[in-house]
C-alpha positions in Angstrom: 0.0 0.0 0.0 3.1 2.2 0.8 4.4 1.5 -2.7 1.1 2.4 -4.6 0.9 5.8 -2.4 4.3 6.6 -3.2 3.9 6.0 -6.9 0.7 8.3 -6.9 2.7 10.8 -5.9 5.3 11.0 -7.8 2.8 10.7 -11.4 0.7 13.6 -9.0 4.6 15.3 -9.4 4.7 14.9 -13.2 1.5 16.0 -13.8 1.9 19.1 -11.8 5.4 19.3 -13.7 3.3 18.8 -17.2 1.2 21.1 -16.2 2.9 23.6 -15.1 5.1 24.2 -18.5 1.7 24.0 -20.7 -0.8 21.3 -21.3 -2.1 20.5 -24.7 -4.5 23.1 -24.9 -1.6 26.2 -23.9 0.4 24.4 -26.2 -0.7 26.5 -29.1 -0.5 29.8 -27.2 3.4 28.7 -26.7 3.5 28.5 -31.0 2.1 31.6 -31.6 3.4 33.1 -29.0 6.8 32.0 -30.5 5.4 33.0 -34.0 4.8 36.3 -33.2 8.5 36.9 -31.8 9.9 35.0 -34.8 7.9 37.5 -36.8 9.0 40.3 -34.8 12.7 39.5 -35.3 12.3 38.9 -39.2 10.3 42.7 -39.3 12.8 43.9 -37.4 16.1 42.7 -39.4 13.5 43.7 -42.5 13.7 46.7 -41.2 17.3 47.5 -40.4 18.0 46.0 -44.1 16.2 49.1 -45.6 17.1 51.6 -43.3 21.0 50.4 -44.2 20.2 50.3 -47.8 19.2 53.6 -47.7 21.8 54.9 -46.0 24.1 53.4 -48.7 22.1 54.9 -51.4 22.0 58.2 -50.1 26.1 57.8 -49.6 26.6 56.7 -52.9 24.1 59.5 -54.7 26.3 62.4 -52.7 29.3 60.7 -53.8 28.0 60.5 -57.8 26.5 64.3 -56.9 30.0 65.4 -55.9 31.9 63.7 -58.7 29.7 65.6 -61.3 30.1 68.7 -59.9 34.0 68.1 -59.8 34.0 66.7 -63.6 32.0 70.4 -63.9 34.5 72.1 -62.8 37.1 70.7 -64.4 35.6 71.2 -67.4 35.4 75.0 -66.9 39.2 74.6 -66.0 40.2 72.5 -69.7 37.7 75.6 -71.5 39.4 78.3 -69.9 42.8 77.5 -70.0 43.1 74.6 -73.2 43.3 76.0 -76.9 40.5 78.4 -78.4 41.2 77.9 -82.1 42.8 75.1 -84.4 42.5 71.4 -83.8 43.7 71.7 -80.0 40.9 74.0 -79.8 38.3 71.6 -81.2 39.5 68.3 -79.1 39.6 70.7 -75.8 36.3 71.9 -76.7 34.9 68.8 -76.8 36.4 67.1 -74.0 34.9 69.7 -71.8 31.6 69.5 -73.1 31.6 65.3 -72.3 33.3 66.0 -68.8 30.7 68.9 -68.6 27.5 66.6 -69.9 29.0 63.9 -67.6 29.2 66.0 -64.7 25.2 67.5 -64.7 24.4 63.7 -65.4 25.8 62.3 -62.6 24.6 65.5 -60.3 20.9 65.1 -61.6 20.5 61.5 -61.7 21.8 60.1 -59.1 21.8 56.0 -58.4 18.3 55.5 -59.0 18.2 57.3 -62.7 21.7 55.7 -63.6 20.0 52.3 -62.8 16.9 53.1 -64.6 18.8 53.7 -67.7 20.8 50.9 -68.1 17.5 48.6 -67.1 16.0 50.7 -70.3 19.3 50.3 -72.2 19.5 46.3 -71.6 15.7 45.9 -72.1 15.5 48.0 -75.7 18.8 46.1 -76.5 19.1 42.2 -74.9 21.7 40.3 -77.3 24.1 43.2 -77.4 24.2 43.8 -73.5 24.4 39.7 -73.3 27.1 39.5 -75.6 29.0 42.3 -73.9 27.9 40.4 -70.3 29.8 37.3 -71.6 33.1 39.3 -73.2 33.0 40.7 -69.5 32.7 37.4 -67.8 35.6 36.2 -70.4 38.1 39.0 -69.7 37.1 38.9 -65.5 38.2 34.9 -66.0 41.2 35.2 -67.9 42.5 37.7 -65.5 41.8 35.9 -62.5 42.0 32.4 -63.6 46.2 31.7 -63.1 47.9 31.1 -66.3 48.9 27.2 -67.0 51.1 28.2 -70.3 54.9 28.3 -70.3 56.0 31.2 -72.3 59.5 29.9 -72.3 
């Protein structure tokens, strides 16, 4: 009789035990409760992952902003102190006005307009920017791929 009182007991323990970390029915509050941090984690890191792409962007459009001005300037510079007249003249003249149309491009447009264009440019022309994605891909290999020839 001792032994049956004893092992009451202890399944009265484990019960208590069971019961106390959540039963079948509070089961399901534990999963979405876990759900809902899980979620909360993945918005969160979502979240962070904008705010640091953002940050890059807006880095990388005063970068591009400052870079046209400089090409602006030195544009100004190459009119003002290159050749007026002859063929020097011509050449300087036109150098400045592609560093100049350069330089208000890249002030104006920024990342998101330089991106826009070449998704234009690819899309209006797909088997020349393929072709010129595969002579890339070939020229990135043979430089980085070690050479197996003997010149000798």
């Amino acid at each position: 009789m001792a032994a049956n009182s004893s092992n009451r007991t202890d399944k009265d323990k484990r019960n208590e035990g069971f019961e106390s970390h959540g039963s079948s029915s509070g089961s399901g509050s534990t999963s979405s409760t876990l759900m809902d941090q899980a979620k909360n984690v993945a918005s969160t890191v979502t979240d962070k992952a904008k705010q640091a792409g953002e940050f890059a962007r807006d880095k990388a459009d005063t970068a591009l902003s400052s870079a046209g001005k400089g090409m602006e300037s030195l544009a100004g510079t190459i009119r003002d102190r290159g050749p007026q007249e002859g063929i020097l003249g011509r050449a300087t003249s036109s150098v400045a006005g592609a560093l100049d149309t350069t330089g208000r491009y890249l002030d104006e447009q920024g990342v998101g307009g330089m991106v826009d264009d070449l998704t234009g440019l690819i899309k209006n022309n797909p088997i020349p920017a393929m072709l010129i994605g595969v002579g890339i891909g070939f020229m990135l290999a043979r430089m980085l791929t070690p050479s197996t020839r003997n010149w000798s």
